[in-house]
PQR file with spaces between the fields and no chain letter, atoms N, CA, C, O and H, PARSE charges and radii, in Angstrom:
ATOM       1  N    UNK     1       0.841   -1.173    0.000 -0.4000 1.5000
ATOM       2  CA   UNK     1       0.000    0.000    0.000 -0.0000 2.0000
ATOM       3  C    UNK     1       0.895    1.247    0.000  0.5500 1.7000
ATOM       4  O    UNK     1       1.861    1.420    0.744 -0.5500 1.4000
ATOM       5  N    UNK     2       0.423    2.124   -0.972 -0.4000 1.5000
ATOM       6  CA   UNK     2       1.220    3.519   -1.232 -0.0000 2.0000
ATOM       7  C    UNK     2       0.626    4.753   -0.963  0.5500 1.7000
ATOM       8  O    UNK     2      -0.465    4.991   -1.482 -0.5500 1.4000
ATOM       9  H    UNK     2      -0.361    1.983   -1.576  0.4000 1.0000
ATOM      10  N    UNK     3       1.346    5.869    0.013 -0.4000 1.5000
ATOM      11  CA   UNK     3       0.574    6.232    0.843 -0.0000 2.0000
ATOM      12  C    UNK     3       0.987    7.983   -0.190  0.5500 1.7000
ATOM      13  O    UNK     3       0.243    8.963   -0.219 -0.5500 1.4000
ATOM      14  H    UNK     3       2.232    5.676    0.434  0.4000 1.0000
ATOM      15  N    UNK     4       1.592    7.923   -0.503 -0.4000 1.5000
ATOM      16  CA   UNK     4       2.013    9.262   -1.652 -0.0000 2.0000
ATOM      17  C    UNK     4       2.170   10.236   -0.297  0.5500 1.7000
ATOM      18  O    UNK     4       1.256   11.050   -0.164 -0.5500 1.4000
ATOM      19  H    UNK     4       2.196    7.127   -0.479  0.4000 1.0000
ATOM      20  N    UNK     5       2.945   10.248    0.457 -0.4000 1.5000
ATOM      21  CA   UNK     5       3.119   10.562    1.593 -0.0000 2.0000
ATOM      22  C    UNK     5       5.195   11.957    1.491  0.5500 1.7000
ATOM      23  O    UNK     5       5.613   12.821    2.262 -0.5500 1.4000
ATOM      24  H    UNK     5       3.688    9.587    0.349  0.4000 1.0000
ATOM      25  N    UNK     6       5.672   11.476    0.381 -0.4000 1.5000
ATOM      26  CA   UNK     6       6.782   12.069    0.234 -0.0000 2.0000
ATOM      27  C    UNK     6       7.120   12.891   -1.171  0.5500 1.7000
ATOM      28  O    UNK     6       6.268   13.535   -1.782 -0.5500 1.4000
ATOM      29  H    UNK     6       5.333   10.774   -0.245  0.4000 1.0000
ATOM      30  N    UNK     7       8.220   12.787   -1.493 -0.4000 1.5000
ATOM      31  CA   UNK     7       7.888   13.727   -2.937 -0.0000 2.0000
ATOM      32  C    UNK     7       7.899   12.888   -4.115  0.5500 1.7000
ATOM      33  O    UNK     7       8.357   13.282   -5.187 -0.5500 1.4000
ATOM      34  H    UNK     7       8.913   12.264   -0.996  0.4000 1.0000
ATOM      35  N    UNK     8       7.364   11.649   -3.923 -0.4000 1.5000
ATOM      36  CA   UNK     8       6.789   10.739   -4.987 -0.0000 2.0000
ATOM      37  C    UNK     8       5.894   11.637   -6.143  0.5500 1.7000
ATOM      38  O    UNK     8       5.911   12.852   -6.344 -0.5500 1.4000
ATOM      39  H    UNK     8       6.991   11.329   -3.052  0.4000 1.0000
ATOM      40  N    UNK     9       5.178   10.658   -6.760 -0.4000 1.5000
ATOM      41  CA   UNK     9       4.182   10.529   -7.753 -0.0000 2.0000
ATOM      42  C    UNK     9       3.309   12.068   -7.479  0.5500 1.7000
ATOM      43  O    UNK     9       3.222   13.020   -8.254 -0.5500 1.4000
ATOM      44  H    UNK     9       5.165    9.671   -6.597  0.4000 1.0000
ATOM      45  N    UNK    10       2.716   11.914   -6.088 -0.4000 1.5000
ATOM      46  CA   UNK    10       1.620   13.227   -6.412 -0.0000 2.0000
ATOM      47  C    UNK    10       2.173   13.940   -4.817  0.5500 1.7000
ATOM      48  O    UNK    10       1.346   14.524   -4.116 -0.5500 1.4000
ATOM      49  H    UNK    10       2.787   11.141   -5.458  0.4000 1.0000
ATOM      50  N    UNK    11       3.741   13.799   -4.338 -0.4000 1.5000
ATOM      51  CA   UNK    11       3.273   14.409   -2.991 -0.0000 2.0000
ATOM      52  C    UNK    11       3.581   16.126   -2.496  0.5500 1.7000
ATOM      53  O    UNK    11       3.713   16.774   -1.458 -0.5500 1.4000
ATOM      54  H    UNK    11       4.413   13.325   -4.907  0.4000 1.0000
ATOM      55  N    UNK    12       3.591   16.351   -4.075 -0.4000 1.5000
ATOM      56  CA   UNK    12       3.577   17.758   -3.850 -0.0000 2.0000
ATOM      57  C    UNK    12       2.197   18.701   -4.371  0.5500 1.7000
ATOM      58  O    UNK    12       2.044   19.905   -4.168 -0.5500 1.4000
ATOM      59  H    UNK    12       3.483   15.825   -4.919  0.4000 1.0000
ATOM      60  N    UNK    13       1.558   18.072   -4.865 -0.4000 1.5000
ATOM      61  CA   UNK    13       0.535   18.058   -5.819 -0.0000 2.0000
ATOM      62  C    UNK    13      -0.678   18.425   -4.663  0.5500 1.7000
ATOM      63  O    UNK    13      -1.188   19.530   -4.478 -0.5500 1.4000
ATOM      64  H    UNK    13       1.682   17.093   -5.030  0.4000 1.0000
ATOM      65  N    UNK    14      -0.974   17.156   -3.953 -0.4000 1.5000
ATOM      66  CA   UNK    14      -1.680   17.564   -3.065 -0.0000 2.0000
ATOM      67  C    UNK    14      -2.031   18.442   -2.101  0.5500 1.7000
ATOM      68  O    UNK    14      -3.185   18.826   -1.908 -0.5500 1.4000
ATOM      69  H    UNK    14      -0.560   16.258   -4.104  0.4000 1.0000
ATOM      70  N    UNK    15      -0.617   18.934   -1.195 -0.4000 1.5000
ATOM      71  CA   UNK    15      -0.484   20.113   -0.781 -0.0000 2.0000
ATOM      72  C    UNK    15      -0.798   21.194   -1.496  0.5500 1.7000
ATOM      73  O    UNK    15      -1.618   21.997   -1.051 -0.5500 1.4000
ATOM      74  H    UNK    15       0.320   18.622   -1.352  0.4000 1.0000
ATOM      75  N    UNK    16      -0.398   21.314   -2.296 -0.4000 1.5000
ATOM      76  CA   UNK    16      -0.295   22.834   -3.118 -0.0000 2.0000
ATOM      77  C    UNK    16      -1.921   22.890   -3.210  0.5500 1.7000
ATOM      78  O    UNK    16      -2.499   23.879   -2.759 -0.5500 1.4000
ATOM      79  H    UNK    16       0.268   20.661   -2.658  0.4000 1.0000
ATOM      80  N    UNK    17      -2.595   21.906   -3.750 -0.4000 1.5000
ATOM      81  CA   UNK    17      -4.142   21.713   -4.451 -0.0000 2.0000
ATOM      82  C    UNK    17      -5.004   22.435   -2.530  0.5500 1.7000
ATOM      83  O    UNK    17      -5.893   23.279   -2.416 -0.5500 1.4000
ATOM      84  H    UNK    17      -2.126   21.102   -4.116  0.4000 1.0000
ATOM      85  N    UNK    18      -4.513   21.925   -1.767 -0.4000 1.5000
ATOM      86  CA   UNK    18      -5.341   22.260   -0.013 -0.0000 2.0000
ATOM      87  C    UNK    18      -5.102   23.887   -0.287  0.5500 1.7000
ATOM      88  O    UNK    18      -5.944   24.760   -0.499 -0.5500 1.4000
ATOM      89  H    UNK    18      -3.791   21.239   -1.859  0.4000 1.0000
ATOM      90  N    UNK    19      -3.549   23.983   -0.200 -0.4000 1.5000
ATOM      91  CA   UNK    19      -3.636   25.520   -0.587 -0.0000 2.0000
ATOM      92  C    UNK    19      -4.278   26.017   -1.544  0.5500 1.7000
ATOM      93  O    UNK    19      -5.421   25.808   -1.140 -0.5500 1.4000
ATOM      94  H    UNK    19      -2.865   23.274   -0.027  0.4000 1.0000
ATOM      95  N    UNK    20      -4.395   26.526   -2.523 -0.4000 1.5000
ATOM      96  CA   UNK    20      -5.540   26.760   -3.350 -0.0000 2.0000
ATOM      97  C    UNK    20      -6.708   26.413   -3.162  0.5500 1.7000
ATOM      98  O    UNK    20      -7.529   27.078   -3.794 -0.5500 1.4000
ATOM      99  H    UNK    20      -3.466   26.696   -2.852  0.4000 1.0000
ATOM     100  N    UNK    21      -7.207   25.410   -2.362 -0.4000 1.5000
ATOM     101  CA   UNK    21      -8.260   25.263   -2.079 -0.0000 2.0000
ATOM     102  C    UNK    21      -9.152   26.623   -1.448  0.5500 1.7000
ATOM     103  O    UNK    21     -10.058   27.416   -1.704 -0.5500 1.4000
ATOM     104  H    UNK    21      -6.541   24.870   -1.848  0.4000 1.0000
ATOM     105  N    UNK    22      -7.752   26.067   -0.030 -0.4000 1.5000
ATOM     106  CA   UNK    22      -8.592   27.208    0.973 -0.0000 2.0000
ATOM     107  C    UNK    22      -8.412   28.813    0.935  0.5500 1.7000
ATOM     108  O    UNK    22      -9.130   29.727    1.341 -0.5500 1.4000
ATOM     109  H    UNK    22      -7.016   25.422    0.178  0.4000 1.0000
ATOM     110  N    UNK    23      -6.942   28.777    0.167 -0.4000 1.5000
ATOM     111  CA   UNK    23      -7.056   30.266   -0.065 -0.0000 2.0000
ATOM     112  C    UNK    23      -8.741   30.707   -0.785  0.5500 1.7000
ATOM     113  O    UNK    23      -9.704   31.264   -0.257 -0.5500 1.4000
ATOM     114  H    UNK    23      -6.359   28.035   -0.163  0.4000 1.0000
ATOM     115  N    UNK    24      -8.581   30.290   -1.874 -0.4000 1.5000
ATOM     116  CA   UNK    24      -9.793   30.307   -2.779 -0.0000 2.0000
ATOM     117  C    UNK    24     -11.226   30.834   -1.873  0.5500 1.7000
ATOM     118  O    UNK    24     -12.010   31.776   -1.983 -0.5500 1.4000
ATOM     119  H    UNK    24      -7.799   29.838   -2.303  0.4000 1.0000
ATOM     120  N    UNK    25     -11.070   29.619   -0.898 -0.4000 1.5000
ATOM     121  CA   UNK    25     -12.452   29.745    0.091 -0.0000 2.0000
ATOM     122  C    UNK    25     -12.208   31.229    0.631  0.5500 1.7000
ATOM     123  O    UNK    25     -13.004   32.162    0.526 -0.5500 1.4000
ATOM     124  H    UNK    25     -10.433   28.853   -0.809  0.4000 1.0000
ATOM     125  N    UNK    26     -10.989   31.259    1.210 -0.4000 1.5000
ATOM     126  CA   UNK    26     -11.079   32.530    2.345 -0.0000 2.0000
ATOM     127  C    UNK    26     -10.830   34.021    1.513  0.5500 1.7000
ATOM     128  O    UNK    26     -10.940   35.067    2.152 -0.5500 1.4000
ATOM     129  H    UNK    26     -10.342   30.501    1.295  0.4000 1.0000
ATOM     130  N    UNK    27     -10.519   34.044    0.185 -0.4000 1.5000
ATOM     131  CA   UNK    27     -10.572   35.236   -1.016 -0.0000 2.0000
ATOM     132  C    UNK    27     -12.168   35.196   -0.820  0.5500 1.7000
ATOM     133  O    UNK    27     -12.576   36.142   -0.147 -0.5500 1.4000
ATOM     134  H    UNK    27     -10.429   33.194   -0.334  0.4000 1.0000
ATOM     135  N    UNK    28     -13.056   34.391   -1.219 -0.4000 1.5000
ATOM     136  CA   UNK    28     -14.513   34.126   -1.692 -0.0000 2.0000
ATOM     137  C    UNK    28     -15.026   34.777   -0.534  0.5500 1.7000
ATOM     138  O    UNK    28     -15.976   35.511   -0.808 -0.5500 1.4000
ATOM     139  H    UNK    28     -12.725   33.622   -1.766  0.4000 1.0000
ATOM     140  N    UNK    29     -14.637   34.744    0.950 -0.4000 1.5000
ATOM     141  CA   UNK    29     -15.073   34.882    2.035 -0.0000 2.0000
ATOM     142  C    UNK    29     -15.295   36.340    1.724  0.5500 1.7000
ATOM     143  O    UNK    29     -16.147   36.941    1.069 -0.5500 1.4000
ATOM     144  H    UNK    29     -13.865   34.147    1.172  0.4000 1.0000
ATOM     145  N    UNK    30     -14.118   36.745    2.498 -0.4000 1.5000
ATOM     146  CA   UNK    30     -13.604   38.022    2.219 -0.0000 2.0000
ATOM     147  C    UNK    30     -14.276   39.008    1.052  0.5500 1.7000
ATOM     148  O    UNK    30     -14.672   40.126    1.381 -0.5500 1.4000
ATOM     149  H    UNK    30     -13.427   36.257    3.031  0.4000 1.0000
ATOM     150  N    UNK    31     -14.379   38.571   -0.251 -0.4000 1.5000
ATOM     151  CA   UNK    31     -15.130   39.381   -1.205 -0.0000 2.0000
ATOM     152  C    UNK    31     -16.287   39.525   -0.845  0.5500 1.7000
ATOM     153  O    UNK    31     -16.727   40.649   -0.604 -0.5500 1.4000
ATOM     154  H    UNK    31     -14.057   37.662   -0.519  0.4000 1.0000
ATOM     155  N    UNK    32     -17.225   38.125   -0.699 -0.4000 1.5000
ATOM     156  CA   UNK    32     -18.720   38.517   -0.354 -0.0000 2.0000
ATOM     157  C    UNK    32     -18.728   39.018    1.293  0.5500 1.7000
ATOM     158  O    UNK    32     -19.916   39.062    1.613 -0.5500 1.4000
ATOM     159  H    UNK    32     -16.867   37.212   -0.894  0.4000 1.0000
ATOM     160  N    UNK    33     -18.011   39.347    2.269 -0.4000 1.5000
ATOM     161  CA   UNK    33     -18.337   39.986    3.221 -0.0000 2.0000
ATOM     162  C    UNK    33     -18.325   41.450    2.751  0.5500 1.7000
ATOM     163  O    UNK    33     -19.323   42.125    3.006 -0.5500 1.4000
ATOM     164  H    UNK    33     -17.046   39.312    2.009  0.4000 1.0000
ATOM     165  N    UNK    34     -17.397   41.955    2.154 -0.4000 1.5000
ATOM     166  CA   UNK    34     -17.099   43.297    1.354 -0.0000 2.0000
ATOM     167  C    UNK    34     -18.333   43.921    1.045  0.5500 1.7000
ATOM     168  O    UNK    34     -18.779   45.047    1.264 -0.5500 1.4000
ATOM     169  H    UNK    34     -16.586   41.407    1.947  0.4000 1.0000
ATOM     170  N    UNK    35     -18.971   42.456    0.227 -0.4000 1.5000
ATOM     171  CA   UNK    35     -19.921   43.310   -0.756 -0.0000 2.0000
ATOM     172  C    UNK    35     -20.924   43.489   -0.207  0.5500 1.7000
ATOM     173  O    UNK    35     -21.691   44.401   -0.519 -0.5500 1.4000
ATOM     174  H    UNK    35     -18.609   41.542    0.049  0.4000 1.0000
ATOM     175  N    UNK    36     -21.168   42.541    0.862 -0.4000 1.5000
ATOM     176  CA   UNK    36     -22.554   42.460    1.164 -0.0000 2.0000
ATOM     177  C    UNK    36     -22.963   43.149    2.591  0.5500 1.7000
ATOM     178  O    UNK    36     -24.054   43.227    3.156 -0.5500 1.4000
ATOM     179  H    UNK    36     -20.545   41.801    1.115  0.4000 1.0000
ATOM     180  N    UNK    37     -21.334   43.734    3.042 -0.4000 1.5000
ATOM     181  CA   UNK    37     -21.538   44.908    4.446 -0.0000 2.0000
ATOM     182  C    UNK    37     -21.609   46.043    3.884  0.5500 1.7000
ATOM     183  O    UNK    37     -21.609   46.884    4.783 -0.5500 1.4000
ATOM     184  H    UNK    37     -20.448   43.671    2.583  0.4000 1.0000
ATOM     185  N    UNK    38     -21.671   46.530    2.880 -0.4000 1.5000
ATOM     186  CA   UNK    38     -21.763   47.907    2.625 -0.0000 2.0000
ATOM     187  C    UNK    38     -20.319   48.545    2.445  0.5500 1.7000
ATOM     188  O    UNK    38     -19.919   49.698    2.279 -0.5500 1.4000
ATOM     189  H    UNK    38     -21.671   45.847    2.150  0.4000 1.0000
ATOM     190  N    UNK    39     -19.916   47.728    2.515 -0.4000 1.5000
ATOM     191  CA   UNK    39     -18.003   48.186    2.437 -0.0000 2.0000
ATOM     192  C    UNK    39     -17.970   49.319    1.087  0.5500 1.7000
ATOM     193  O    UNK    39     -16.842   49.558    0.656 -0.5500 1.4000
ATOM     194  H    UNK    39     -20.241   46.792    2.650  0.4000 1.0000
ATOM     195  N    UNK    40     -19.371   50.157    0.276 -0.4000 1.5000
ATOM     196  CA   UNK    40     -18.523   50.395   -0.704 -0.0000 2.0000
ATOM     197  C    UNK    40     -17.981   51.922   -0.462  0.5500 1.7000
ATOM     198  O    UNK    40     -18.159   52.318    0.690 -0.5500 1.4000
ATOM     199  H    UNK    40     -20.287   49.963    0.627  0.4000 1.0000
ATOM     200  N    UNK    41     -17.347   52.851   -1.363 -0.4000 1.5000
ATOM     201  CA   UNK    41     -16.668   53.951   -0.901 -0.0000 2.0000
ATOM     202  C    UNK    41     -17.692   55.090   -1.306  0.5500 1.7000
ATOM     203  O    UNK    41     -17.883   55.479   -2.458 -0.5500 1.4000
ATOM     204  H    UNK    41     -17.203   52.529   -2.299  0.4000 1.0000
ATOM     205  N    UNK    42     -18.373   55.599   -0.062 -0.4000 1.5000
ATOM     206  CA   UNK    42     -19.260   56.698   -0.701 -0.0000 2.0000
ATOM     207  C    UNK    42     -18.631   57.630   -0.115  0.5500 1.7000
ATOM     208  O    UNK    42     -18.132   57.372    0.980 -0.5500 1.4000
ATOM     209  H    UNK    42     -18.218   55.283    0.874  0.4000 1.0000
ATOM     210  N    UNK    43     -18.446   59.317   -0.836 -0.4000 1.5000
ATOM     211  CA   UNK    43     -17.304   60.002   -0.323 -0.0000 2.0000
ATOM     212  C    UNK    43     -18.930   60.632    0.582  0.5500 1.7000
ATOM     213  O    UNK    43     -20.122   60.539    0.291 -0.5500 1.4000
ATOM     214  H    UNK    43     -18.851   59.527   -1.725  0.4000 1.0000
ATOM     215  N    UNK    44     -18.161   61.279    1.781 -0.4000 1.5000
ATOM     216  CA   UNK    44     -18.679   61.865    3.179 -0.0000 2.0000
ATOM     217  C    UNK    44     -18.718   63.464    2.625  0.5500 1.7000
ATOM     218  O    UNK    44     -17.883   64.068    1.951 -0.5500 1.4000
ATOM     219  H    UNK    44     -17.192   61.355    2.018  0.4000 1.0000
ATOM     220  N    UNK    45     -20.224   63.984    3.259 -0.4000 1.5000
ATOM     221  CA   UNK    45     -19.747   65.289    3.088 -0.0000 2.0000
ATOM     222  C    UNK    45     -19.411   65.880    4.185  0.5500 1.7000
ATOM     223  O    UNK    45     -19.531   65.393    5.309 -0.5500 1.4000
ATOM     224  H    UNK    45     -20.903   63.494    3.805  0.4000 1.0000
ATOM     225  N    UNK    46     -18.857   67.246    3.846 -0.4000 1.5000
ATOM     226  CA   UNK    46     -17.968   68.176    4.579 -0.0000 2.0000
ATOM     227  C    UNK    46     -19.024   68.571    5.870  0.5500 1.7000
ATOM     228  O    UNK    46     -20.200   68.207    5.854 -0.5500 1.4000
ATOM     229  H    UNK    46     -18.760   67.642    2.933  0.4000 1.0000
ATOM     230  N    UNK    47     -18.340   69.492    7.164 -0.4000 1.5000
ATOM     231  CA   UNK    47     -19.726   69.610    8.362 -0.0000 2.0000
ATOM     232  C    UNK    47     -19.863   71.374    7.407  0.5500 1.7000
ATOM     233  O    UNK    47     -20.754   72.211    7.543 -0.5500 1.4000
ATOM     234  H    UNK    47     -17.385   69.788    7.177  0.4000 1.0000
ATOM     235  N    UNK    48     -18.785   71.428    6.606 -0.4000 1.5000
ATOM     236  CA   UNK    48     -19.347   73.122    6.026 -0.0000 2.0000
ATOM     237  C    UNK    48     -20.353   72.906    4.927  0.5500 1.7000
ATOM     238  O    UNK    48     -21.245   73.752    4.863 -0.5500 1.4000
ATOM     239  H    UNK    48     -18.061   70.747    6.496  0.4000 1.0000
ATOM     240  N    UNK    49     -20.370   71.945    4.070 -0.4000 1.5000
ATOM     241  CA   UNK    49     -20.749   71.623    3.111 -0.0000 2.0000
ATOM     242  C    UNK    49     -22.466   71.107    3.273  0.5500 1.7000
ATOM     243  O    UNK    49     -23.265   71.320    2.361 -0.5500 1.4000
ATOM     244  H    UNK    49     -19.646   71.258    4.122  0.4000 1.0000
ATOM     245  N    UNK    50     -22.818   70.494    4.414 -0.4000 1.5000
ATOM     246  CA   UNK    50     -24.030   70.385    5.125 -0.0000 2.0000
ATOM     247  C    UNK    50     -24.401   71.646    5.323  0.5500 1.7000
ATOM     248  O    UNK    50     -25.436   71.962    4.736 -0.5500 1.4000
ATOM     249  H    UNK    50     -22.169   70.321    5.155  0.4000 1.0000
ATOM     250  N    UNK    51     -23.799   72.604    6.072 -0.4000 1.5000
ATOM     251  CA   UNK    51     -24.424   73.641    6.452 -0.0000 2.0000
ATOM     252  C    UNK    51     -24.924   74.735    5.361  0.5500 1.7000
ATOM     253  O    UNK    51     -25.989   75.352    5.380 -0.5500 1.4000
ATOM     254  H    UNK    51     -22.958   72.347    6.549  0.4000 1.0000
ATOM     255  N    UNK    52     -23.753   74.822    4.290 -0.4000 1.5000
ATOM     256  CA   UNK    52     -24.235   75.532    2.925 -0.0000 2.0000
ATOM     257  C    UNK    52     -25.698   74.579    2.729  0.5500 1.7000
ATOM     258  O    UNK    52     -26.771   75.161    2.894 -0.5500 1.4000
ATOM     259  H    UNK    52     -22.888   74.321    4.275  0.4000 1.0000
ATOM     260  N    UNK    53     -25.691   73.498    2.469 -0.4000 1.5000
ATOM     261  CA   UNK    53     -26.971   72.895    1.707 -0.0000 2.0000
ATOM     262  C    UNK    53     -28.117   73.250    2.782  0.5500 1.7000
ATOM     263  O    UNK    53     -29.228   73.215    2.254 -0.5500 1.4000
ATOM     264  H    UNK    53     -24.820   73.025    2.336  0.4000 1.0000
ATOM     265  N    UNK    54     -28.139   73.514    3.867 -0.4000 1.5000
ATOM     266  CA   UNK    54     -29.259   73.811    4.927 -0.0000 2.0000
ATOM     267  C    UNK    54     -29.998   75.327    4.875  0.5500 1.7000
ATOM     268  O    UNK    54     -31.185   75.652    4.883 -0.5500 1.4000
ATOM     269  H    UNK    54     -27.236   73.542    4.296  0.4000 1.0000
ATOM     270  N    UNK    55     -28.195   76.443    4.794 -0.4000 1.5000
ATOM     271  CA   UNK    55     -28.763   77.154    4.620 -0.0000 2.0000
ATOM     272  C    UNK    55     -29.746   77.876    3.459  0.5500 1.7000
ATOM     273  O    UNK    55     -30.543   78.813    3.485 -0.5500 1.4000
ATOM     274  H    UNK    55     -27.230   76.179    4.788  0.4000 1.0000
ATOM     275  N    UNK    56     -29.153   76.721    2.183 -0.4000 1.5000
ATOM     276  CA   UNK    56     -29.259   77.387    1.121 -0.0000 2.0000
ATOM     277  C    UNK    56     -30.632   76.685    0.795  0.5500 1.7000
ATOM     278  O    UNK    56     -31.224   77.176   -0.167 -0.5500 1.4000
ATOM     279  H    UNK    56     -28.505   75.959    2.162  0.4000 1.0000
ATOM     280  N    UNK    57     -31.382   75.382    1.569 -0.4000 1.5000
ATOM     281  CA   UNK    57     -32.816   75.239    2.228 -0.0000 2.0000
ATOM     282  C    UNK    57     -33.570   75.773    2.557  0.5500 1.7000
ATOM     283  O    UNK    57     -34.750   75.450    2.420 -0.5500 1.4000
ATOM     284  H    UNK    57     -30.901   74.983    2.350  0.4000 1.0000
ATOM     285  N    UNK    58     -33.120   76.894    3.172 -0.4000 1.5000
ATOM     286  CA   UNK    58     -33.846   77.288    4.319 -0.0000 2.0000
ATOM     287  C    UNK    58     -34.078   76.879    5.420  0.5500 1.7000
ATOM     288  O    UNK    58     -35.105   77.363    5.894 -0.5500 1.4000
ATOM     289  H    UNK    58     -32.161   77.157    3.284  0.4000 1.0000
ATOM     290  N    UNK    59     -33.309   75.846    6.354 -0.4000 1.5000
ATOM     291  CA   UNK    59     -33.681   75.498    7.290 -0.0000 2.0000
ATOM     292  C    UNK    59     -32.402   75.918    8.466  0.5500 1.7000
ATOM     293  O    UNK    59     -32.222   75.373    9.555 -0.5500 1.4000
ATOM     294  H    UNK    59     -32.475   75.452    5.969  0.4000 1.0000
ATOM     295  N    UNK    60     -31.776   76.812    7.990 -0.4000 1.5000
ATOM     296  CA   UNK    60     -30.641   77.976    8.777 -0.0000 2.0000
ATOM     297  C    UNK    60     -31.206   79.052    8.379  0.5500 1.7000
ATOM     298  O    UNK    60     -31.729   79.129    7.267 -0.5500 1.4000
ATOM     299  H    UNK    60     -31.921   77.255    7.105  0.4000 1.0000
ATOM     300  N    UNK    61     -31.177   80.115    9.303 -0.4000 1.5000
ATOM     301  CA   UNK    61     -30.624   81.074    9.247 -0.0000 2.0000
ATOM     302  C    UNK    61     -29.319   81.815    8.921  0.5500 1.7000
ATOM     303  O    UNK    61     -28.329   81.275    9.414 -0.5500 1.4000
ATOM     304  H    UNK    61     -30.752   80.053   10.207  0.4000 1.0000
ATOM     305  N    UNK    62     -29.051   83.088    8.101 -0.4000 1.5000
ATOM     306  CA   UNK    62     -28.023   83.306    8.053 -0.0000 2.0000
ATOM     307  C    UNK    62     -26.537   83.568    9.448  0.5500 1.7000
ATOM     308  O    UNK    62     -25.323   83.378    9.519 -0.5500 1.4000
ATOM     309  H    UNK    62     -29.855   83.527    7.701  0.4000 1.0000
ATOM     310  N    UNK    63     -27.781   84.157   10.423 -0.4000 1.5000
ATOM     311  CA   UNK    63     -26.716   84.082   11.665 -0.0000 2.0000
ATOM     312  C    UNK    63     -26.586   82.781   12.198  0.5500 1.7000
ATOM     313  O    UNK    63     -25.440   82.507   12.553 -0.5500 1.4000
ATOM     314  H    UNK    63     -28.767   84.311   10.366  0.4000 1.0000
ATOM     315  N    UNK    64     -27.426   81.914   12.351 -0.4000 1.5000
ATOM     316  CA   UNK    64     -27.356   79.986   12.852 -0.0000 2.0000
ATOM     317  C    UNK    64     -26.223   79.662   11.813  0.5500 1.7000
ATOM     318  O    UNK    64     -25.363   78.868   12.195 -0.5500 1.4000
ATOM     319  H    UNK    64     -28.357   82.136   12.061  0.4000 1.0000
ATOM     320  N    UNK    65     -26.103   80.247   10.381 -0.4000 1.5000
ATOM     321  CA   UNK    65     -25.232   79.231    9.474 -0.0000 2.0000
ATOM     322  C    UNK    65     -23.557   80.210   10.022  0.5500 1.7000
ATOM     323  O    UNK    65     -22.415   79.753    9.959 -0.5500 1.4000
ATOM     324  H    UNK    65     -26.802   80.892   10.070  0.4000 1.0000
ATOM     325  N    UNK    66     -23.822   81.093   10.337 -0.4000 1.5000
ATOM     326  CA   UNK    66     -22.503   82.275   10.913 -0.0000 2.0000
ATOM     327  C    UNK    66     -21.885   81.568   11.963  0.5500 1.7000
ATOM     328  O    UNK    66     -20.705   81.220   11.992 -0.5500 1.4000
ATOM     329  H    UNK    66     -24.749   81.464   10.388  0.4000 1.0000
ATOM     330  N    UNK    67     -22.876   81.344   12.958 -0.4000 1.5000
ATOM     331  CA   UNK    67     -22.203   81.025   14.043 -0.0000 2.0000
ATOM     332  C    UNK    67     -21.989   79.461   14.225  0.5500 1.7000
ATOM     333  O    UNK    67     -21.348   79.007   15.173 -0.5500 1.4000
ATOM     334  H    UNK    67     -23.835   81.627   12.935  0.4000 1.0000
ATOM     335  N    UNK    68     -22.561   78.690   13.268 -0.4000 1.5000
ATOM     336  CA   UNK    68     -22.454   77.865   13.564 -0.0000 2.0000
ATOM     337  C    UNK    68     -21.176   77.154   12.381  0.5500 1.7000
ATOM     338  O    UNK    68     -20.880   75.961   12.317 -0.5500 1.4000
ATOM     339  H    UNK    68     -23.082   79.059   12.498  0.4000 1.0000
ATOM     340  N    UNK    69     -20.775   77.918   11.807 -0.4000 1.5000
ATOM     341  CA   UNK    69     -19.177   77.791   10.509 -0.0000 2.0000
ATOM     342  C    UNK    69     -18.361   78.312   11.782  0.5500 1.7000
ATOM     343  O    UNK    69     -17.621   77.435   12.227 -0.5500 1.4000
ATOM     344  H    UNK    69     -21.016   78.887   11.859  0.4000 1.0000
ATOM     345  N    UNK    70     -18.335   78.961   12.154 -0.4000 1.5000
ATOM     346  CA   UNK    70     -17.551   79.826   13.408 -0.0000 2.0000
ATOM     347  C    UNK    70     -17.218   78.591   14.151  0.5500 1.7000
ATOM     348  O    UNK    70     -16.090   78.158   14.384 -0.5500 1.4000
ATOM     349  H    UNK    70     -18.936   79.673   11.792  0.4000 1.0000
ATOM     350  N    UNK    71     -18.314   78.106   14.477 -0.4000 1.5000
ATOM     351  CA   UNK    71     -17.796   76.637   15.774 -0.0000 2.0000
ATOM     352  C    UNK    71     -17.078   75.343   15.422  0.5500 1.7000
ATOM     353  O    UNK    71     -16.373   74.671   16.175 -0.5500 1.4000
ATOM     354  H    UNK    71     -19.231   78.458   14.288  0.4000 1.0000
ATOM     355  N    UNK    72     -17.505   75.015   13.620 -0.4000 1.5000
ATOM     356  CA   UNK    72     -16.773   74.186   13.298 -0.0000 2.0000
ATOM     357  C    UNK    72     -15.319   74.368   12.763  0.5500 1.7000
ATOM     358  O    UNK    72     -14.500   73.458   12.630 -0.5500 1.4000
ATOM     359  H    UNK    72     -18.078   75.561   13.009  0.4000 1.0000
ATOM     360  N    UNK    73     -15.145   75.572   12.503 -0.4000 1.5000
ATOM     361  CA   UNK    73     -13.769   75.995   12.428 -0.0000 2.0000
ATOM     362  C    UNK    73     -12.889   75.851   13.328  0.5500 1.7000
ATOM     363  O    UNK    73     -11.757   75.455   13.051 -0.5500 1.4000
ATOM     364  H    UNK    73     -15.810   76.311   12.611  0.4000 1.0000
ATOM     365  N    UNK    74     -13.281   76.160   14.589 -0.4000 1.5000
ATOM     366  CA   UNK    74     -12.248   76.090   15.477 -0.0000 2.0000
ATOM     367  C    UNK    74     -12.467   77.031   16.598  0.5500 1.7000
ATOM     368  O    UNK    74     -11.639   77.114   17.506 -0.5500 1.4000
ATOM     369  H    UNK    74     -14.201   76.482   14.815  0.4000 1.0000
């Protein structure tokens, strides 16, 4: 009985094939966790860039949008 246990016939073959296996699995993992958490890149807006769109709403005032650029500045 031949156990292909050394660097015979297939005993490098097999190893390599586990690797690829599981890499494979844990790439596959990894991608569909990506896709399916929301991982994708939506750019953020600015805290000035909110406040222009509020005021320019109407739901600031011009002194609320004054003082309140004033506070996020610094």
């Amino acid at each position: 009985m031949m156990w292909y246990g050394g660097f015979g016939e297939m005993g490098l073959f097999g190893p390599l094939m586990m690797l690829l296996f599981w890499g494979g699995i844990i790439l596959l993992t990894a991608w569909a966790f990506k896709a399916f958490s929301g991982g994708r890149n939506v750019p953020r807006e600015r805290a000035e860039d909110i406040l222009k769109r509020r005021l320019a709403s109407g739901e600031l005032t011009q002194d609320q949008y004054e003082q309140s650029r004033k506070a996020i500045q610094g």
